[in-house]
C-alpha positions in Angstrom: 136.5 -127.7 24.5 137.9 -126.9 20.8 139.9 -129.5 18.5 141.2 -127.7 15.3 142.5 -130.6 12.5 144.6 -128.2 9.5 143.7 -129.5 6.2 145.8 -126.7 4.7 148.8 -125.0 5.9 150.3 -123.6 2.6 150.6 -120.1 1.5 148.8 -119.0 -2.2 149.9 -122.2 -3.8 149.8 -126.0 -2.7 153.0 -128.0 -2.8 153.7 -131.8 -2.4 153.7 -131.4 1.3 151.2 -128.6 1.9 147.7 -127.9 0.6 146.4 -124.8 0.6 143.9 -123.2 4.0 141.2 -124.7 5.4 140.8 -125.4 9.3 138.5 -127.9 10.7 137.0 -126.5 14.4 135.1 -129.1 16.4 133.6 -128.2 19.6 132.2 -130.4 23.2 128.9 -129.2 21.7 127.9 -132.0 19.4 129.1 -133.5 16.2 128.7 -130.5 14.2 131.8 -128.8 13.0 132.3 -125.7 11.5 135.3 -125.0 8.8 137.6 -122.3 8.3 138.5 -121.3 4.8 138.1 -123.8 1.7 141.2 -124.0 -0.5 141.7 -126.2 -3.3 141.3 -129.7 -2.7 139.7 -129.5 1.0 137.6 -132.1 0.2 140.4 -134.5 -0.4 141.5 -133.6 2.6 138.5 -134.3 4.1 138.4 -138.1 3.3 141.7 -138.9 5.6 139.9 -137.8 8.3 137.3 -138.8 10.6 134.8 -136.0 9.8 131.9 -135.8 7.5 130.6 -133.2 5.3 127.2 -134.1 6.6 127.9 -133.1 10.3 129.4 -129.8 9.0 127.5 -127.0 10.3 129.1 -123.7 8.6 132.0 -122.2 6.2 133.9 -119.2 7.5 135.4 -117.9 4.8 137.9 -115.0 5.5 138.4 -113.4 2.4 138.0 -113.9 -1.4 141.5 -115.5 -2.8 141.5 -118.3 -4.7 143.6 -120.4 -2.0 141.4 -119.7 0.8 137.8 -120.5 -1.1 138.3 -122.4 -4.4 137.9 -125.3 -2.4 133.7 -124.3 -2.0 132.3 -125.7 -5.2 133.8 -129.1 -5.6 132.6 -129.8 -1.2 129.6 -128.2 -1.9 128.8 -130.2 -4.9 130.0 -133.3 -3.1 127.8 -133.1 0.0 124.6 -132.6 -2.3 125.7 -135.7 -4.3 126.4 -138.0 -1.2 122.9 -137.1 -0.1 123.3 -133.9 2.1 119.6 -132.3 3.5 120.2 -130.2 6.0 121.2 -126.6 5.2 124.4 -125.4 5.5 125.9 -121.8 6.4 128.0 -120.0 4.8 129.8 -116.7 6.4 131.9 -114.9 3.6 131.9 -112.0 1.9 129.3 -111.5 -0.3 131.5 -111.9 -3.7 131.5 -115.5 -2.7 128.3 -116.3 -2.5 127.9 -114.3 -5.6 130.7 -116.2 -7.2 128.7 -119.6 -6.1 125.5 -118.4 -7.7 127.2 -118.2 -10.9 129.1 -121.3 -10.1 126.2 -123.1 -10.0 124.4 -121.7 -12.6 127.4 -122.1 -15.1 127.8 -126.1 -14.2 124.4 -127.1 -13.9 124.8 -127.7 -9.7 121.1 -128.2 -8.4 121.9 -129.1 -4.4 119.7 -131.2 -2.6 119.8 -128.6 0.5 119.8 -124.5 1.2 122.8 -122.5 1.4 122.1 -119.3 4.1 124.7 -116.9 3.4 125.6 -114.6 6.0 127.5 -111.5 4.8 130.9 -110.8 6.7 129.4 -106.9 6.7 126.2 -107.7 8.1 127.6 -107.5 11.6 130.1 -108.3 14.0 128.1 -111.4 15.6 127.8 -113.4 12.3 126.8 -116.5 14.1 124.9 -117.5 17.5 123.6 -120.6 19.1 122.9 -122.1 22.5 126.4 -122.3 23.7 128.3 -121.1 20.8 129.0 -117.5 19.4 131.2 -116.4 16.4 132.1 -113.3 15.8 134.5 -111.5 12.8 137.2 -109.1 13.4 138.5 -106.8 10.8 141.7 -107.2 9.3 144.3 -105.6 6.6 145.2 -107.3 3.3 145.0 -107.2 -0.4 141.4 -107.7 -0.5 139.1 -107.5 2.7 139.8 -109.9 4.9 138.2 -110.8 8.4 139.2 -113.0 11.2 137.4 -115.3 13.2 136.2 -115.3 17.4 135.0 -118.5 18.4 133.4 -118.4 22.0 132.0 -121.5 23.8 130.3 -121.9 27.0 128.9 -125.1 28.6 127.4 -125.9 31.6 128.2 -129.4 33.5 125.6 -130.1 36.4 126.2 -133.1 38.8 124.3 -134.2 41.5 125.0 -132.7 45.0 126.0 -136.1 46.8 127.4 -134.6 49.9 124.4 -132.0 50.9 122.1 -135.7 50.2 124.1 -137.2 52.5 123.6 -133.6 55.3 120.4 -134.0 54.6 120.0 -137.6 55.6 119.2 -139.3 52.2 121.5 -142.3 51.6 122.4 -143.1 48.3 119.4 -145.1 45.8 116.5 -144.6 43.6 115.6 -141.2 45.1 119.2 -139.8 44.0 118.5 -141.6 40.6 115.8 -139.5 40.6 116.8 -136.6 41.4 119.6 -136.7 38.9 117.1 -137.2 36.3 115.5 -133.9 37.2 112.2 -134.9 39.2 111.4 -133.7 42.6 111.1 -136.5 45.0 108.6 -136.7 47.9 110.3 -138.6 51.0 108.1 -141.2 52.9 108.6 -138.8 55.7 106.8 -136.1 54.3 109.9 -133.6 53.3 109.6 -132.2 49.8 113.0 -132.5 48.0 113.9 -130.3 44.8 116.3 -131.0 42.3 117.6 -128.0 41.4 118.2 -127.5 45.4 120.6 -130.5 44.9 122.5 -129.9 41.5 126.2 -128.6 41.4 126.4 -126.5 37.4 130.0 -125.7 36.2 130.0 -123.2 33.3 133.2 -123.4 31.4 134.1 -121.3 28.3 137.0 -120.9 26.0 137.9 -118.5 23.3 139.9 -119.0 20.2 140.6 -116.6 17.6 141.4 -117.6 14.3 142.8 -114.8 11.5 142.6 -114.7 7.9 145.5 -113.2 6.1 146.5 -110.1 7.9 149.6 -107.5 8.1 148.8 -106.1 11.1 148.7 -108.4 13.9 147.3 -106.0 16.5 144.1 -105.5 14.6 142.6 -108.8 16.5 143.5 -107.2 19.9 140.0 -106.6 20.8 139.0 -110.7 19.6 141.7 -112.3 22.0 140.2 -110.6 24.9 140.2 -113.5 27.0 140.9 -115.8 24.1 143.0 -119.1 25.2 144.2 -119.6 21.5 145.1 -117.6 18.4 145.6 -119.2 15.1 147.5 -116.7 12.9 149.0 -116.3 9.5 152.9 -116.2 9.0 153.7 -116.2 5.5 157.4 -115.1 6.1 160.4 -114.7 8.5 160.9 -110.8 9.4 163.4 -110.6 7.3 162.1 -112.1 3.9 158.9 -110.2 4.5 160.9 -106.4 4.4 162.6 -108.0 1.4 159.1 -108.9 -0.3 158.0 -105.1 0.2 154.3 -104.0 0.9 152.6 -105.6 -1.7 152.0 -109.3 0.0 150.0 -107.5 2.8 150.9 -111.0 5.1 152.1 -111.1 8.4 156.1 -112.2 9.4 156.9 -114.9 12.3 158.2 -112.0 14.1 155.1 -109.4 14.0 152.6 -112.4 15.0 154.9 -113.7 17.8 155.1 -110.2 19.3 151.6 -109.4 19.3 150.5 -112.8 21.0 153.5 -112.1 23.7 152.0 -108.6 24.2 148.5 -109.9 24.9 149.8 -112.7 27.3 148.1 -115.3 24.9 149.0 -118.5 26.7 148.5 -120.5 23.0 150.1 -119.7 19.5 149.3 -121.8 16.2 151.2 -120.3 13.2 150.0 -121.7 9.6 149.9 -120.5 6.2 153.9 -120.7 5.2 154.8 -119.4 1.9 156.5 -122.3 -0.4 159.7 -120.8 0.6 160.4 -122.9 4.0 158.3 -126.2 2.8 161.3 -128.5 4.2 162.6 -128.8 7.2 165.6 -126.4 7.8 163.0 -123.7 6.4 160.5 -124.7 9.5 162.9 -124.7 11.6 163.7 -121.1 10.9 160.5 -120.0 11.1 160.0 -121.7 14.9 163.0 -120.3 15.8 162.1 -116.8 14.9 158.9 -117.4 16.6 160.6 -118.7 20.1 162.8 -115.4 20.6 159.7 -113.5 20.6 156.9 -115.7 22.4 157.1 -117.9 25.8 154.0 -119.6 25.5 152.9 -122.5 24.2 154.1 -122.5 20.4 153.0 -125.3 17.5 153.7 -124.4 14.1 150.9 -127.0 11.8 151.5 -129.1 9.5 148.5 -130.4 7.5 146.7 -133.2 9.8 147.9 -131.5 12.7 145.4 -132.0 15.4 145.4 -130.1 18.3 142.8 -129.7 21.5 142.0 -127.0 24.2 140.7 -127.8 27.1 138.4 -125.8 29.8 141.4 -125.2 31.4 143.3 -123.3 28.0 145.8 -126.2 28.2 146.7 -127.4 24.2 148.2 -130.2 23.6 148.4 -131.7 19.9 146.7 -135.0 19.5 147.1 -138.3 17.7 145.3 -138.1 14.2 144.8 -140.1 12.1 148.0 -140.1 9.3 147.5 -139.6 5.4 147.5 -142.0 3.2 
């Protein structure tokens, strides 16, 4: 129901192996896509990949540092000049958008569509649509930072074959017809209805996606019934007592706790300070992790794709590799 491609998986500054956030979130809904943060260099990112800027439907911008939104005027400026029409939405703070407006003023940026801004503090529900609802949650940094509910429901209707079959209708153009939603008339005079013969499935799914946070237990009331959580751990335990209050991030430990003490069957950790960019570092950091949460555990690497199905089974995926 949800496959999440990292363009960004590096803490405040990029390195040669990680750039900084941004999280591409693709639904069974459509082609529209919706993006998570913006860092530097997103849209490079965005060219290895398989998704375009037109099909993106909205920006969730978590909070105002540099390596979660300077990304937004070089995409933005992009789209427009590859032809983009359609508005797009933008859910941030509202220093962002201000920062935009004078962004665009500044460099002569005239876009060929609307940007609709919707203010992190407007309200809770910050977007709906048939189908899909996103929601922010409240979180603890530096500067105000939110997190991210996504909630998807679908509904799957197939035709009822076996109560046909009860009813004495053998399979042909009347079930073609009734699939398509038209109520049939039998040569025999009985009146059949469609929707008397249709079998709907509603599935949903949940995932929950945090900005930078130091308090893990702040998103309690967004994984209600969330499949996935997709968290920030800048540091091991240890290096993040060492670093003192002032990074306001989360550890490995303090994240990996919280989703064992909400029985979240999925964990994605992301966002790893330059510190453990190599791999005895990553291995550190999983380890941590593993002797504090049972589930299913994936630490990202930019490209990473993974997918959750209607089942809240994730698996990672085959994507397409950098050049």
């Amino acid at each position: 129901m949800f496959t999440l491609t990292f363009l960004g998986t590096s803490s405040g500054v990029p390195t040669r192996y990680r750039n900084v956030t941004s999280l591409a979130v693709q639904t069974t809904l459509g082609r529209d896509w919706w993006m998570v943060d913006c860092g530097e260099a997103t849209q490079h990112r965005l060219q290895r990949i398989p998704l375009s800027v037109h099909d993106l439907a909205g920006i969730c911008i978590t909070h105002v540092h540099g390596d979660h939104s300077y990304g937004l005027p070089g995409l933005l400026a992009s789209a427009s000049m590859t032809g983009r029409k359609r508005p797009l939405t933008i859910i941030a703070p509202a220093a962002i958008r201000a920062w935009l407006d004078a962004t665009l003023l500044h460099t002569e940026l005239f876009l060929t569509y609307p940007l609709i801004h919707v203010d992190v503090d407007s309200a809770q529900r910050v977007h709906q649509e048939a189908g899909l609802t996103i929601t922010r949650h409240r979180l603890s940094h530096r500067a105000a930072s939110v997190g991210f509910r996504f909630a998807l429901e679908t509904h799957k209707s197939k035709l009822d074959k076996a109560a046909l079959l009860a009813h004495g209708v053998p399979s042909g153009p009347v079930w073609g017809q009734l699939q398509a939603g038209h109520d049939v008339l039998l040569e025999d005079g009985r009146q059949l209805r469609s929707a008397d013969f249709r079998i709907t499935r509603t599935e949903q799914a949940a995932i929950v996606v945090g900005g930078d946070n130091d308090t893990p237990a702040l998103l309690e009331q967004a994984c209600e019934g969330a499949q996935l959580l997709v968290h920030e751990a800048t540091y091991t335990e240890a290096m993040l007592i060492k670093a003192g209050p002032g990074p306001t991030h989360s550890s490995v430990q303090r994240v990996a706790q919280f989703a064992a003490s909400r029985a979240l069957p999925n964990l994605i950790l992301t966002h790893f300070s330059a510190r453990y960019h190599h791999r005895e570092g990553m291995a550190e950091l999983e380890a941590e992790a593993r002797l504090h949460y049972a589930g299913t555990l994936f630490l990202a690497n930019d490209f990473d794709s993974y997918m959750l199905d209607a089942a809240g089974v994730l698996r990672k995926v085959e994507a397409r590799k950098p050049d």
